[in-house]
KEDOLO-290449 format. One record per residue (C-alpha): y, z, x; residue in one letter. Coordinates in steps of 0.2 Angstrom, whole numbers, plus 5000, padded with zeros to 4 digits. Example, Ala and Ser with C-alpha at 12.3 -4.5 7.8 and 13.67 -1.06 7.14 Angstrom:
{atom {4978,5039,5062},"A"};
{atom {4995,5036,5068},"S"};
// end
This chain:
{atom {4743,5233,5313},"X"};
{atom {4735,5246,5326},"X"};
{atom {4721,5257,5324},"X"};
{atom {4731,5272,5320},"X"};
{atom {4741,5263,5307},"X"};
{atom {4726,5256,5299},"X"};
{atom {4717,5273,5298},"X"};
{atom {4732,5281,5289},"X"};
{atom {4733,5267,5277},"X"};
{atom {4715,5267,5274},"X"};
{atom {4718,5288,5273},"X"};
{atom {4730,5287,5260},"X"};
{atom {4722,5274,5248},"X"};
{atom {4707,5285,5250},"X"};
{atom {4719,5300,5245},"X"};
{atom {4726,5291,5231},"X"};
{atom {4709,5283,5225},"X"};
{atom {4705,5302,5222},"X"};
{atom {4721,5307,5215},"X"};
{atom {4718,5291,5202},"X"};
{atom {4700,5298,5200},"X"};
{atom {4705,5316,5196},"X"};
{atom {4718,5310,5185},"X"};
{atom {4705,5299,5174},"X"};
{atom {4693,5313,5175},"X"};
{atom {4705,5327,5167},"X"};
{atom {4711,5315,5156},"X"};
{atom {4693,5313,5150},"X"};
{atom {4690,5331,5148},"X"};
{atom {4706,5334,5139},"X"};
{atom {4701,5321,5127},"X"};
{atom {4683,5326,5124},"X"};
{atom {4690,5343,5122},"X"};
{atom {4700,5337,5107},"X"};
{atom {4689,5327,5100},"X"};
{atom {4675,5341,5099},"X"};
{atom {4689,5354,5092},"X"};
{atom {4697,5339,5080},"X"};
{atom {4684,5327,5076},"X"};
{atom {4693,5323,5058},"X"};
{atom {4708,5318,5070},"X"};
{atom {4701,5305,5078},"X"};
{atom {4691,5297,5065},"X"};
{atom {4705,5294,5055},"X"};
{atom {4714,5288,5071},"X"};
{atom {4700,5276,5073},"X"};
{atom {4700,5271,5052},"X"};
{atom {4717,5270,5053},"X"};
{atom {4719,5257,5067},"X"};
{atom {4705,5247,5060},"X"};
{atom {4714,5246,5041},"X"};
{atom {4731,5242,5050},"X"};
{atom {4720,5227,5060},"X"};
{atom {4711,5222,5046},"X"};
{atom {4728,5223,5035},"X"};
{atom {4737,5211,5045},"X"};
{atom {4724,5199,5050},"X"};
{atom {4721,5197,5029},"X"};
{atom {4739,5195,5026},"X"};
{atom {4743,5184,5042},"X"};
{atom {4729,5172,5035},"X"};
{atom {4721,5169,5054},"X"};
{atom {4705,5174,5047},"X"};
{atom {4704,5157,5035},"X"};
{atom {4702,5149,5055},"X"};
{atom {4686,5155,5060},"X"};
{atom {4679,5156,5044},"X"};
{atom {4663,5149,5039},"X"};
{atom {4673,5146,5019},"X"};
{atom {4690,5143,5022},"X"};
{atom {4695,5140,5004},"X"};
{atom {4686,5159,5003},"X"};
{atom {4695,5169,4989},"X"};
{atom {4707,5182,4994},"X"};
{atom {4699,5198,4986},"X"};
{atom {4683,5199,4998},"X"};
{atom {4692,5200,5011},"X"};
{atom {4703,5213,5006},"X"};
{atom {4690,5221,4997},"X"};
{atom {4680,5222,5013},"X"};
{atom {4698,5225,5024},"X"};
{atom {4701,5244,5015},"X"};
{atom {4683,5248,5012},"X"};
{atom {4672,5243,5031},"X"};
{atom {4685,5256,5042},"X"};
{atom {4681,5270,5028},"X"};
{atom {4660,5268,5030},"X"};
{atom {4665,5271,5049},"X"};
{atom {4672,5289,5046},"X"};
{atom {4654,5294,5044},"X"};
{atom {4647,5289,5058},"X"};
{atom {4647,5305,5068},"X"};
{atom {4636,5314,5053},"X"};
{atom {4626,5298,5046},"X"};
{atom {4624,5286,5057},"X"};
{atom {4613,5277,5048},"X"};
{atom {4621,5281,5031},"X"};
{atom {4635,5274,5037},"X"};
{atom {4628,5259,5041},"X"};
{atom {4617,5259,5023},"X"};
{atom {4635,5259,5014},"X"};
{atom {4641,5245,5025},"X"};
{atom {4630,5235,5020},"X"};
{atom {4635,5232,5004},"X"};
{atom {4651,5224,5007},"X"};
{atom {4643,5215,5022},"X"};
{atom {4633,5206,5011},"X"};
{atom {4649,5202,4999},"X"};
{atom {4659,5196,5016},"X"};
{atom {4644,5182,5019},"X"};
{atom {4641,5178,5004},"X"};
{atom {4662,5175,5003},"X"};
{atom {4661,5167,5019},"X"};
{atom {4676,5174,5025},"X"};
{atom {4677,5179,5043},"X"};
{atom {4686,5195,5045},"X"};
{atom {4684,5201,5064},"X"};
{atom {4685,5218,5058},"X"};
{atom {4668,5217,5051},"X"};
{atom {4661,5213,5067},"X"};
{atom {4671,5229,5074},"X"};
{atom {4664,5242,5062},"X"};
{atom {4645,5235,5063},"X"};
{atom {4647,5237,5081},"X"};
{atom {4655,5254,5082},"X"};
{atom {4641,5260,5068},"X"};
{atom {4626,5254,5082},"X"};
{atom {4634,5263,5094},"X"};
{atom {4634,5278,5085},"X"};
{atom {4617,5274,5080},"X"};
{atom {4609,5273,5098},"X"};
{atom {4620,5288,5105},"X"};
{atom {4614,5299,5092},"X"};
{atom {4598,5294,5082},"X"};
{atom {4580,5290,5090},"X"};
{atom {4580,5275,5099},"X"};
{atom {4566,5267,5086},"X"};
{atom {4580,5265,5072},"X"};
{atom {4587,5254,5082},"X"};
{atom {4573,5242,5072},"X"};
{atom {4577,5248,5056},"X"};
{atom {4597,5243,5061},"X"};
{atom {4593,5226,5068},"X"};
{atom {4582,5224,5052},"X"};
{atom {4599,5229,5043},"X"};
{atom {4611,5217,5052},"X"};
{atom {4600,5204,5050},"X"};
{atom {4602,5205,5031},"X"};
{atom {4622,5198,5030},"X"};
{atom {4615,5184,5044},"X"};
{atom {4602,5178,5031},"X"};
{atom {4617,5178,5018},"X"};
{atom {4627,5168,5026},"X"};
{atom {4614,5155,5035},"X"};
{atom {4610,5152,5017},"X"};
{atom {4628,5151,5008},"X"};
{atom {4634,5140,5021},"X"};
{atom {4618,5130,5030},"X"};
{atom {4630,5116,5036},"X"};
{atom {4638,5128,5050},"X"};
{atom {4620,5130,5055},"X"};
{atom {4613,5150,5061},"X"};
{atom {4610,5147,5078},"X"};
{atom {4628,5150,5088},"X"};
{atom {4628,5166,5075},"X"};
{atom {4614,5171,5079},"X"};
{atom {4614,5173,5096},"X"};
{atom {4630,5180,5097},"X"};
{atom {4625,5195,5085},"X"};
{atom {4610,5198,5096},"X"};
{atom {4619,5199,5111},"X"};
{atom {4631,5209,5103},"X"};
{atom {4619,5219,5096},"X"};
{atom {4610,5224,5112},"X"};
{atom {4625,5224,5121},"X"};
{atom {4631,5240,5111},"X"};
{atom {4617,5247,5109},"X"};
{atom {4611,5247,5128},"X"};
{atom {4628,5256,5130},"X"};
{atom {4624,5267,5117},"X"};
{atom {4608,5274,5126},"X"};
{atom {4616,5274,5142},"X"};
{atom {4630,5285,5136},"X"};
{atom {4616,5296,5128},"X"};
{atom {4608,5298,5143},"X"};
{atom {4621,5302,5154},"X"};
{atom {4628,5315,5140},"X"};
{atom {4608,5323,5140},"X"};
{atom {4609,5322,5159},"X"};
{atom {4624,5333,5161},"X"};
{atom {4619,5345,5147},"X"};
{atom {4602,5347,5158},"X"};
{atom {4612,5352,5173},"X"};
{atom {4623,5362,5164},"X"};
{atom {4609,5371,5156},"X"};
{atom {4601,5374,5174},"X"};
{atom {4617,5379,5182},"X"};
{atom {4617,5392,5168},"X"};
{atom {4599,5397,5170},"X"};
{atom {4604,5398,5190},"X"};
{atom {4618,5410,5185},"X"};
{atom {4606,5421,5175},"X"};
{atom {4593,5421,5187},"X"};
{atom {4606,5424,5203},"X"};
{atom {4613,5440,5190},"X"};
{atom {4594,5443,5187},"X"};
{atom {4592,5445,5207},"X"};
{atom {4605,5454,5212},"X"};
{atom {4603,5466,5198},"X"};
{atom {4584,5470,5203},"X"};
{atom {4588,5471,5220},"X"};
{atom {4602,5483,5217},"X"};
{atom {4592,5494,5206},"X"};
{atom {4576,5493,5223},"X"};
{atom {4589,5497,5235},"X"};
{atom {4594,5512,5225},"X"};
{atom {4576,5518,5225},"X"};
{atom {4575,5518,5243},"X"};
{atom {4591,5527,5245},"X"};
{atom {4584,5540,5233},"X"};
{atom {4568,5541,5240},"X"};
{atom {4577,5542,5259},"X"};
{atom {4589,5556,5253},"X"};
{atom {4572,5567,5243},"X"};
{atom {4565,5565,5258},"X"};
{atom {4579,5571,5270},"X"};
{atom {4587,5584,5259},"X"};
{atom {4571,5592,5251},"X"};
{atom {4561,5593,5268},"X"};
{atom {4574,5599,5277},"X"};
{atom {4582,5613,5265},"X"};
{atom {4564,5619,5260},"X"};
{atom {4562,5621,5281},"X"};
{atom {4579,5631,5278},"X"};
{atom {4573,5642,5265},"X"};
{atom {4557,5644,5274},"X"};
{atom {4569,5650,5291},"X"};
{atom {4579,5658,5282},"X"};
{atom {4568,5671,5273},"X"};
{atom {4560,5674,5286},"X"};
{atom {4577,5676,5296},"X"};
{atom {4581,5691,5281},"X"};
{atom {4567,5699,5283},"X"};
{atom {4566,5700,5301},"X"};
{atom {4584,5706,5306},"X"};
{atom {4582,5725,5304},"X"};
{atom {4565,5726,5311},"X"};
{atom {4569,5712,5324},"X"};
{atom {4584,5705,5327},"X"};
{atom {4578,5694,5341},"X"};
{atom {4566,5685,5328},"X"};
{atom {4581,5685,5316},"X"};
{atom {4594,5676,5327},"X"};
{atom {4579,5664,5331},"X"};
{atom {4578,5660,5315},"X"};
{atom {4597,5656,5311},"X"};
{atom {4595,5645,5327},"X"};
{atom {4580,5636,5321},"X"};
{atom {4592,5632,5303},"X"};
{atom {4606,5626,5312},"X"};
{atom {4595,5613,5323},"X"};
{atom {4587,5609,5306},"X"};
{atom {4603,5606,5298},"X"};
{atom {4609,5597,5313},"X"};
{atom {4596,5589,5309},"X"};
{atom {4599,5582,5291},"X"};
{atom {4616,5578,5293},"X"};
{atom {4612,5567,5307},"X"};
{atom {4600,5558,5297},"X"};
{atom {4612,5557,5281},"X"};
{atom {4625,5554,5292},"X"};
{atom {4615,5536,5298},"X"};
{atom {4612,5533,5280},"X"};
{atom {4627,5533,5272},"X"};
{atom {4633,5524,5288},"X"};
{atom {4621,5510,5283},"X"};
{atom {4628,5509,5265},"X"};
{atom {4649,5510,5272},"X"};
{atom {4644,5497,5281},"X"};
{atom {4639,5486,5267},"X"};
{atom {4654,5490,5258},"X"};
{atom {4667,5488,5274},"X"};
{atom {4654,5473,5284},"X"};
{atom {4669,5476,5297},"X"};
{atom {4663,5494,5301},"X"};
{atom {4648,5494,5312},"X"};
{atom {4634,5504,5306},"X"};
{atom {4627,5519,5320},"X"};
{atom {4610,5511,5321},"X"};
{atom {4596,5526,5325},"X"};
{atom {4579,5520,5322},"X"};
{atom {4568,5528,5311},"X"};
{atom {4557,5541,5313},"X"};
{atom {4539,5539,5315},"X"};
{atom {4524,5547,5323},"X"};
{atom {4534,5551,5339},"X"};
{atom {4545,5563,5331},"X"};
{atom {4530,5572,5321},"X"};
{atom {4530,5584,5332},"X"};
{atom {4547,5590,5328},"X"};
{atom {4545,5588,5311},"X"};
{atom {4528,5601,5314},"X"};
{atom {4537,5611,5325},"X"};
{atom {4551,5616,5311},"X"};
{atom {4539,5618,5297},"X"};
{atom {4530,5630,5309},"X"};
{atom {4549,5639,5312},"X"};
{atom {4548,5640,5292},"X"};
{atom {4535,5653,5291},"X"};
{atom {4518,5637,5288},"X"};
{atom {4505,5638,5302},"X"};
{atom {4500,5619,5306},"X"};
{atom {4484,5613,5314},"X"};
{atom {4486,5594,5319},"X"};
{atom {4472,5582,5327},"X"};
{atom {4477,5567,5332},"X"};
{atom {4462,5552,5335},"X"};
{atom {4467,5534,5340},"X"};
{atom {4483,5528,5348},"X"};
{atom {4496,5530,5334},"X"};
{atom {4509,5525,5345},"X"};
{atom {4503,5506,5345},"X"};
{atom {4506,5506,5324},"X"};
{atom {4520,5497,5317},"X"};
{atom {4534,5504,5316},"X"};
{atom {4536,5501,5297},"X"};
{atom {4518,5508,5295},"X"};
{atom {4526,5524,5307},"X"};
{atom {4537,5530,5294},"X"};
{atom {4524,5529,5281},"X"};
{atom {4514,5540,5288},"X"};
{atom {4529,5551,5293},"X"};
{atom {4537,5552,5277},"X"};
{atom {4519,5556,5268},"X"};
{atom {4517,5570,5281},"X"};
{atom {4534,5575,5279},"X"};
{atom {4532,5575,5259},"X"};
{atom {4515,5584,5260},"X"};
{atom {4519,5599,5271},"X"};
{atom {4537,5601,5261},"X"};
{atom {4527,5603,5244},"X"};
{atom {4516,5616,5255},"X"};
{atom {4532,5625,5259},"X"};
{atom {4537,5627,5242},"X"};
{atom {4521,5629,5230},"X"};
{atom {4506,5631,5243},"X"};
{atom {4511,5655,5242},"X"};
{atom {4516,5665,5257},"X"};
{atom {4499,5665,5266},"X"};
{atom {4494,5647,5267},"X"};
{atom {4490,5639,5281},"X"};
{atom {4491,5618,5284},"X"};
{atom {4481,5605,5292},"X"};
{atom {4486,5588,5299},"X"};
{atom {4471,5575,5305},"X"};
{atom {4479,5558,5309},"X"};
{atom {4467,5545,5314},"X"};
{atom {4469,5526,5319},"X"};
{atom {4454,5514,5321},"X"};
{atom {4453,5497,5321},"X"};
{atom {4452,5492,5302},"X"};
{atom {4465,5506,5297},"X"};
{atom {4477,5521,5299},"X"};
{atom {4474,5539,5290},"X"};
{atom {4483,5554,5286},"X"};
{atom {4475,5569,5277},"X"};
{atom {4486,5584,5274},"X"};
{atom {4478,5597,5266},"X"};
{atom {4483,5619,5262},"X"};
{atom {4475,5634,5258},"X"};
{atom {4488,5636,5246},"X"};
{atom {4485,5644,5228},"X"};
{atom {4472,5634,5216},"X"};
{atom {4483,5626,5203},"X"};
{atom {4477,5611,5197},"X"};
{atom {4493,5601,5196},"X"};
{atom {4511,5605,5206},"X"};
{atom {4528,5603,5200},"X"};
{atom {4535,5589,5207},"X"};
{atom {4552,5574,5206},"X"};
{atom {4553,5561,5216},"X"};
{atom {4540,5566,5231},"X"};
{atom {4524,5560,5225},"X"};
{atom {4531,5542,5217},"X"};
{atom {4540,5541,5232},"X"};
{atom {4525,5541,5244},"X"};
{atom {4514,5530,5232},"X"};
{atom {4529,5516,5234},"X"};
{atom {4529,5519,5251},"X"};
{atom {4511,5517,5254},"X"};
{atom {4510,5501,5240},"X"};
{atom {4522,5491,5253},"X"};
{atom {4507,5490,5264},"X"};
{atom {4493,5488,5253},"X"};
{atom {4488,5505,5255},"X"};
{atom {4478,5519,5246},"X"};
{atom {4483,5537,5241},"X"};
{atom {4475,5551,5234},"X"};
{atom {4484,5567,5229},"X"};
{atom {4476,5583,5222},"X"};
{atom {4467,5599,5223},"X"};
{atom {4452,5603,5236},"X"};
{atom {4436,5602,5225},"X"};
{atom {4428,5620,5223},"X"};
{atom {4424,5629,5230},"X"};
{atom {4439,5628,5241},"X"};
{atom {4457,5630,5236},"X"};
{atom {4473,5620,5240},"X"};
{atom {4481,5605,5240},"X"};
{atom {4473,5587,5247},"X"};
{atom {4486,5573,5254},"X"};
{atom {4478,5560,5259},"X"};
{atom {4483,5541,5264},"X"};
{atom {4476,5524,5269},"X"};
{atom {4485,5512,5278},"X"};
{atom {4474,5494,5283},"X"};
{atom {4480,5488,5296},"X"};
{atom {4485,5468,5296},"X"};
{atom {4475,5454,5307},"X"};
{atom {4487,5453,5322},"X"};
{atom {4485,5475,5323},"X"};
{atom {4467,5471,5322},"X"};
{atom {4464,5463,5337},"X"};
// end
């Protein structure tokens, strides 16, 4: 045989070995499938097989050759024959009350001394039961039970002697009963790792529900602060646009090229984010990848609010341009969200301020307007959004009026910087 030939042949029986394994295993599944659905089903299967045995043996008269009375009267055993297969129908229930209503006519089969096999049989499948479904400790009270025919018959019949028997009920006896827990144990052993499978599912369902519901609050919070900023930069331009085109139409047409930068603007950066979200629906599609803004483009972002109608004053202190980028947009965003609620509630005359500081233990942004006093401002989505924002990095921020004398609104946020940005 060559190499080749030998390696298909061991192929094949390797093929058929698992074929023959499959097969067994559905079998198996099958079976225990009806057997859960039609437990009657079997249990009179099982009776019924044991009465036809017992039934036969009785009127065949081969039990009269192994038993320990041979001259035994017949009723005993037939006694014994029809009633031992019904004690065994309740097994599945009462275990152990099965076995307390056997015991009766296994006294009366020792003390006959007739030597009906199926006796044997049902004991046997009654400790099985017993050890696959009752504590392992009544497997004490059981032996204690079996014992009790054993006495009987050592006693009736002393000249056969109660060693050979003996012995051969005990091994019996652990035999099935060590197959019994072995069973249980595989059976608990499966349902654990059905349970965790389960508990797996639930938690995976768990996971992706919560990270579904996060990503849609960071879409939300990206689109209230790409739409609102922007549009309240467009309202700004464009009031002042309309009321500066019949006094000055220069001013004017400056103003409707300022909105449609602006609103170049936020289709650009919608346009990026539903890319993103396309993308994970066709993972084919290639996403456009344009980083996000951060301190760098502040300037712009100032520079359109200024367009709008909002003087700004910004001071700058530290290198903000070594901060992470993640940290970048946190501080953009806050800046962004601040001077957007100033456009819309801070009144007509207000003016704005914007310090932005970076030392070595931290980055800070205060924003605040001379806006009018209110002591709270309408708001949605801005205010959560910037204190989830600034949670992701540990961060501190406080929104609020100036105290008084003064009057406005006061933004102001805390980054710590991590140990590697310390150094």
């Amino acid at each position: 045989m060559t190499a080749g030939t030998g390696a298909r042949t061991a192929a094949g029986a390797q093929a058929g070995g698992g074929t023959l394994t499959q097969l067994v295993n559905r079998a198996a599944q099958h079976i225990g499938a009806f057997d859960k659905s039609r437990p009657l089903v079997w249990d009179l299967l099982l009776a019924g097989c044991l009465l036809l045995g017992g039934t036969i043996d009785v009127a065949a008269g081969g039990w009269r050759l192994v038993a320990p009375n041979p001259d035994a009267p017949l009723w005993p055993a037939a006694v014994c024959t029809v009633a031992l297969p019904l004690t065994v129908l309740r097994r599945r229930t009462h275990p152990l009350g099965a076995l307390l209503a056997m015991l009766p006519f296994a006294v009366l089969h020792a003390w006959s001394g007739a030597g009906l096999q199926i006796a044997v049989f049902c004991q046997l499948i009654v400790v099985f039961n017993i050890a696959l479904r009752l504590p392992t400790r009544q497997l004490a009270l059981t032996g204690g039970l079996l014992a009790v025919p054993l006495v009987v018959t050592a006693a009736r019949f002393p000249a056969d002697g109660w060693v050979i028997p003996l012995q051969s009920s005990l091994t019996s006896f652990a035999a099935v009963a060590l197959l019994g827990i072995a069973v249980r144990t595989r059976q608990e052993y499966t349902a654990s790792l059905r349970e965790r499978a389960k508990q797996l599912e639930i938690e995976r369902d768990q996971q992706a529900q919560l990270a579904t519901a996060a990503e849609r609050t960071r879409i939300a919070r990206e689109m209230h602060d790409i739409l609102g900023h922007n549009l309240s930069v467009i309202t700004g331009l464009a009031d002042g646009g309309s009321y500066a085109a019949k006094k000055n139409p220069q001013r004017a047409t400056e103003a409707l090229d300022a909105i449609a930068t602006t609103s170049r603007q936020a289709l650009t950066e919608l346009r990026r984010l539903l890319g993103i979200l396309q993308n994970d629906t066709h993972p084919d599609t290639p996403a456009e990848l344009t980083p996000q803004p951060g301190v760098g483009e502040l300037a712009q972002l100032i520079d359109g609010v200024r367009a709008a109608g909002l003087p700004v004053r910004v001071t700058v202190t530290g290198d903000l341009e070594a901060v992470p980028t993640g940290r970048q947009l946190t501080v953009y965003r806050v800046v962004q969200e601040a001077l957007t609620n100033t456009l819309k509630h801070a009144g007509p005359d207000a003016t704005a301020a914007v310090v932005l500081c970076r030392t070595p233990e931290s980055v800070t942004a205060e924003i605040t307007d001379t806006g009018r006093p209110s002591p709270t401002r309408p708001g949605g989505q801005g205010i959560p959004g910037m204190r989830e924002r600034t949670a992701l990095y540990a961060g501190t921020l406080d929104v609020g009026p100036l105290p008084p004398p003064d009057s406005g609104w006061r933004v102001h946020l805390h980054l710590p910087n991590d140990e590697d940005d310390r150094l």
